[in-house]
MARKE-254058 format. One record per atom (N, C-alpha, C, O): residue in one letter; residue number from 0; z, x, y; atom name. Coordinates in nm, 3 decimals, always signed. Layout:
BEGIN
  resn  resi       c3       c1       c2  name
     A   NUM        Z        X        Y    CA
...
This chain:
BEGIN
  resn  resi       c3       c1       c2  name
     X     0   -0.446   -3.244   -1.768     N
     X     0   -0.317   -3.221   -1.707    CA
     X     0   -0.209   -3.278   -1.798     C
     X     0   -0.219   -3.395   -1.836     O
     X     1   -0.108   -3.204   -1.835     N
     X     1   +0.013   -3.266   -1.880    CA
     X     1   +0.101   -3.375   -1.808     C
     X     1   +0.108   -3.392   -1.687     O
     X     2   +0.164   -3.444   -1.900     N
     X     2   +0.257   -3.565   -1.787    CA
     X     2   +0.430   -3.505   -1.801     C
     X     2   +0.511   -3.538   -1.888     O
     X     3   +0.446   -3.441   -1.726     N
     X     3   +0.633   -3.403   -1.776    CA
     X     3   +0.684   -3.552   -1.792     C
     X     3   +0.655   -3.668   -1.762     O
     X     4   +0.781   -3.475   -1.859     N
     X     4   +0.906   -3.599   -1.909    CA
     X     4   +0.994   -3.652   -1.802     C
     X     4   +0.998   -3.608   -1.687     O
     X     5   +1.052   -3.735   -1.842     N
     X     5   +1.184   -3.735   -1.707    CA
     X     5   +1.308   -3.641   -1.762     C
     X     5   +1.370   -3.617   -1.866     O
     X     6   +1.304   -3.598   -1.598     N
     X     6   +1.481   -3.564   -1.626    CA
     X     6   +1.613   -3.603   -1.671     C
     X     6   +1.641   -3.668   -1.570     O
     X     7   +1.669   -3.609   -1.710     N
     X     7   +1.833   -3.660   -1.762    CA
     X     7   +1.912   -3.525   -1.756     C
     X     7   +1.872   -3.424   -1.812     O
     X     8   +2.014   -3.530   -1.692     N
     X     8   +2.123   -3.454   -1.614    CA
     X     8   +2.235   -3.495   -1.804     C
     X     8   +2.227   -3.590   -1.882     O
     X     9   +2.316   -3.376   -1.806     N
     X     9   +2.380   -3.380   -1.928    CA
     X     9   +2.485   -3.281   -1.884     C
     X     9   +2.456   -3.169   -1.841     O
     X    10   +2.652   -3.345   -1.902     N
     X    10   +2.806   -3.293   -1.914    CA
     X    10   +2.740   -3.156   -2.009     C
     X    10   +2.659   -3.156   -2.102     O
     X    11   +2.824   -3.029   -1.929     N
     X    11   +2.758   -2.935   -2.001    CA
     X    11   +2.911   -2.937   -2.095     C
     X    11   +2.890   -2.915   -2.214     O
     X    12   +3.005   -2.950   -2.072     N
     X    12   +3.106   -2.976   -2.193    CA
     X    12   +3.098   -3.071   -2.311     C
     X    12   +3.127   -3.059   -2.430     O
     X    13   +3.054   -3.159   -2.248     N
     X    13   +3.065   -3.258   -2.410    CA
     X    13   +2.931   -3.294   -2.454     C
     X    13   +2.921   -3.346   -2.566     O
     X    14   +2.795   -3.269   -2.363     N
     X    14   +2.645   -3.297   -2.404    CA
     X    14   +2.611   -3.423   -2.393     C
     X    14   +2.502   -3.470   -2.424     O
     X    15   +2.735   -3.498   -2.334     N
     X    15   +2.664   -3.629   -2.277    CA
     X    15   +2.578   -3.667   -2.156     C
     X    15   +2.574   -3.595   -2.056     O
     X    16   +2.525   -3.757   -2.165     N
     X    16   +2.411   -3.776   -2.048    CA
     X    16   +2.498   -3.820   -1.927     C
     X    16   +2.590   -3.902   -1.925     O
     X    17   +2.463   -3.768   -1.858     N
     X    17   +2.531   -3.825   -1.678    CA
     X    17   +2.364   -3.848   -1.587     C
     X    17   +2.254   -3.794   -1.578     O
     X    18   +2.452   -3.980   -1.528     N
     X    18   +2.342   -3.976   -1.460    CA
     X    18   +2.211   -4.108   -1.498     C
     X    18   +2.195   -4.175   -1.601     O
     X    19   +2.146   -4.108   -1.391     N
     X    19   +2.040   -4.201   -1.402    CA
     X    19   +1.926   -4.063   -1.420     C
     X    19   +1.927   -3.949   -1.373     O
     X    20   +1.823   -4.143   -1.518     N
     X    20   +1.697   -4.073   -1.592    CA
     X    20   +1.641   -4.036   -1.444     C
     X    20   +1.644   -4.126   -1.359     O
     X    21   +1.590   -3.912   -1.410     N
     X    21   +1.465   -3.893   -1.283    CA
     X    21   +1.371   -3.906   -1.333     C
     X    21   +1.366   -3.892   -1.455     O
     X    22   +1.265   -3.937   -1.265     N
     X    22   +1.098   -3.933   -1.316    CA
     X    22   +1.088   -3.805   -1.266     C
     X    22   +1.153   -3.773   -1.166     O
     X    23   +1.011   -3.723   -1.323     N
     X    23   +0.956   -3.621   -1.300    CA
     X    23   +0.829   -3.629   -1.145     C
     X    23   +0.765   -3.722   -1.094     O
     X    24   +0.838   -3.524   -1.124     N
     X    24   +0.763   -3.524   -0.982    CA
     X    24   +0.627   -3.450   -1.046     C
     X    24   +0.599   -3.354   -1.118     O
     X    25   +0.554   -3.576   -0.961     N
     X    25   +0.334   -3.531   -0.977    CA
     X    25   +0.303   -3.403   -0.929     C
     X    25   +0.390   -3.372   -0.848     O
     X    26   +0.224   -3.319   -0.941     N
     X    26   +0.178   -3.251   -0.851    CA
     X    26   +0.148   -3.295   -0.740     C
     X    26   +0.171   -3.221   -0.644     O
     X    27   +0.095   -3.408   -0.720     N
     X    27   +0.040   -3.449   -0.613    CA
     X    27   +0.158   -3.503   -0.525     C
     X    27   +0.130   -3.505   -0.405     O
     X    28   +0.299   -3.554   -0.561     N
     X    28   +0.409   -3.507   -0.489    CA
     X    28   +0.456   -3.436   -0.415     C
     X    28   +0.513   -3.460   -0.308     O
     X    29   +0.427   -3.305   -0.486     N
     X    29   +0.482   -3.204   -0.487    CA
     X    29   +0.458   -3.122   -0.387     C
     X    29   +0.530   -3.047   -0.322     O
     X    30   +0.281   -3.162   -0.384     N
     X    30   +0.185   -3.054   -0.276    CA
     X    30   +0.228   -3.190   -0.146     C
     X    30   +0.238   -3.136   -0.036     O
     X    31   +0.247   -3.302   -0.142     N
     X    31   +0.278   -3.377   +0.010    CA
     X    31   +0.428   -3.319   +0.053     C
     X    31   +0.462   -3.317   +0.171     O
     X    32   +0.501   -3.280   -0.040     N
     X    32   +0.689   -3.200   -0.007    CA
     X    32   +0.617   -3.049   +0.074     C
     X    32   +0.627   -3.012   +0.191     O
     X    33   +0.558   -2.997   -0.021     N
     X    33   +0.525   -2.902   +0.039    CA
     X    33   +0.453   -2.873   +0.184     C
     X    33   +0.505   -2.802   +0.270     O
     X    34   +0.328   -2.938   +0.196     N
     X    34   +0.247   -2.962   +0.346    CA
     X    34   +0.370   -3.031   +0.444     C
     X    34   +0.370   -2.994   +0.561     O
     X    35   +0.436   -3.094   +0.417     N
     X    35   +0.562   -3.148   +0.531    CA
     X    35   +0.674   -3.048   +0.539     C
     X    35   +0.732   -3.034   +0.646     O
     X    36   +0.712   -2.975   +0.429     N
     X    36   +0.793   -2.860   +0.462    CA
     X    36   +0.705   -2.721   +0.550     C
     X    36   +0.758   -2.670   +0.649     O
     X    37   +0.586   -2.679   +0.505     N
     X    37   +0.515   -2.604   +0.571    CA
     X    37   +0.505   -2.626   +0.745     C
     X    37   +0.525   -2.537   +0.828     O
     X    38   +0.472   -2.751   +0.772     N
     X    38   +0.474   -2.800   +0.850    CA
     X    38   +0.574   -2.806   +0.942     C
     X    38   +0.559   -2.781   +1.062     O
     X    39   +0.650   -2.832   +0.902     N
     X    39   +0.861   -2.828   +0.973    CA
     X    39   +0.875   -2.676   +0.994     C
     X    39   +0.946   -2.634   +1.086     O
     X    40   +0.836   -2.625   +0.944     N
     X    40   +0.910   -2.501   +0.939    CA
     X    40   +0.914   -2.414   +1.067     C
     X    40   +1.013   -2.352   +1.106     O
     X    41   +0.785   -2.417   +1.132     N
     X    41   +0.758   -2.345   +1.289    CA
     X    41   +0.906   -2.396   +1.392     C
     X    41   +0.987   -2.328   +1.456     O
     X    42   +0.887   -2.576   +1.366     N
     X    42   +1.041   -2.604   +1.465    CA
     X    42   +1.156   -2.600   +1.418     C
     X    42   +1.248   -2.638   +1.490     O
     X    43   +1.182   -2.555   +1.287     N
     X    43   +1.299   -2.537   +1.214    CA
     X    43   +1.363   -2.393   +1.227     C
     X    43   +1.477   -2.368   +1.267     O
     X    44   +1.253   -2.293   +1.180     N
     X    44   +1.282   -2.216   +1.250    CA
     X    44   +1.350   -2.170   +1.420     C
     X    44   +1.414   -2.071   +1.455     O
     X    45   +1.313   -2.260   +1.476     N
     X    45   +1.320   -2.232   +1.665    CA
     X    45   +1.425   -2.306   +1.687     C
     X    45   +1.459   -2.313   +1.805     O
     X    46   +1.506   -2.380   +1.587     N
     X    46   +1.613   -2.459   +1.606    CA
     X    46   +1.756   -2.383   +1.626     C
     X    46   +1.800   -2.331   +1.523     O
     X    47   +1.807   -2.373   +1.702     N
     X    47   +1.959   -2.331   +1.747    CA
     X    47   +2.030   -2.340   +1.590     C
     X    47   +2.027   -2.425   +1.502     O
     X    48   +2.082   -2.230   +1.601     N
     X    48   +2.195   -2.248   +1.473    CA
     X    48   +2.324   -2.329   +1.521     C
     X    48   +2.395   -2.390   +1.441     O
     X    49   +2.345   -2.326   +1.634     N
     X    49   +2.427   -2.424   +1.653    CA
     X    49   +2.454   -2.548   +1.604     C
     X    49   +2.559   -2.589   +1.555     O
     X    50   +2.308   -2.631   +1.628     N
     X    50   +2.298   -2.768   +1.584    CA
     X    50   +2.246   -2.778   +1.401     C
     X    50   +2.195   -2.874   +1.343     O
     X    51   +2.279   -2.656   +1.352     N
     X    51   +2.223   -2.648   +1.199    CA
     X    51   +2.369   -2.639   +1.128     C
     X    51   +2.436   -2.539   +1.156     O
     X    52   +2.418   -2.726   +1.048     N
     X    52   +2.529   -2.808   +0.976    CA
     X    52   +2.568   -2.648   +0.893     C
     X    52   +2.475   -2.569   +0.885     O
     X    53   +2.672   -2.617   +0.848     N
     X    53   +2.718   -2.545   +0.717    CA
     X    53   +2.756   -2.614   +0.634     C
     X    53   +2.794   -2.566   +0.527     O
C-alpha cells in the first residue's frame, strides 16, 4: 500500500502555502466516514427540509 503525503492548501495567486499541513486520510479512515455516512443516511434522508440549514 502507498502512504499519501500530507496536504498543504496554497494562495492560488501568489503560490504561497496557507494553512496548516493536513495528514492525509488512511483508508481505513476513510471506510469508518463512509460506514457512518451509509448509515445516517436512511434518517437523513426522512429528515424535514425544514430543519436542514441552507
Amino acid at each position: 500500500m502507498t502512504t499519501l503525503p500530507p496536504v498543504q492548501g496554497y494562495a492560488p495567486r501568489t503560490g504561497t502555502q496557507v494553512g496548516p499541513v493536513v495528514p492525509a486520510t488512511t483508508p481505513e479512515q476513510l471506510d469508518a466516514v463512509c460506514s457512518a455516512l451509509a448509515e445516517a443516511a436512511p434518517a437523513w434522508a426522512h429528515t424535514p427540509r425544514a430543519c436542514v440549514r441552507r
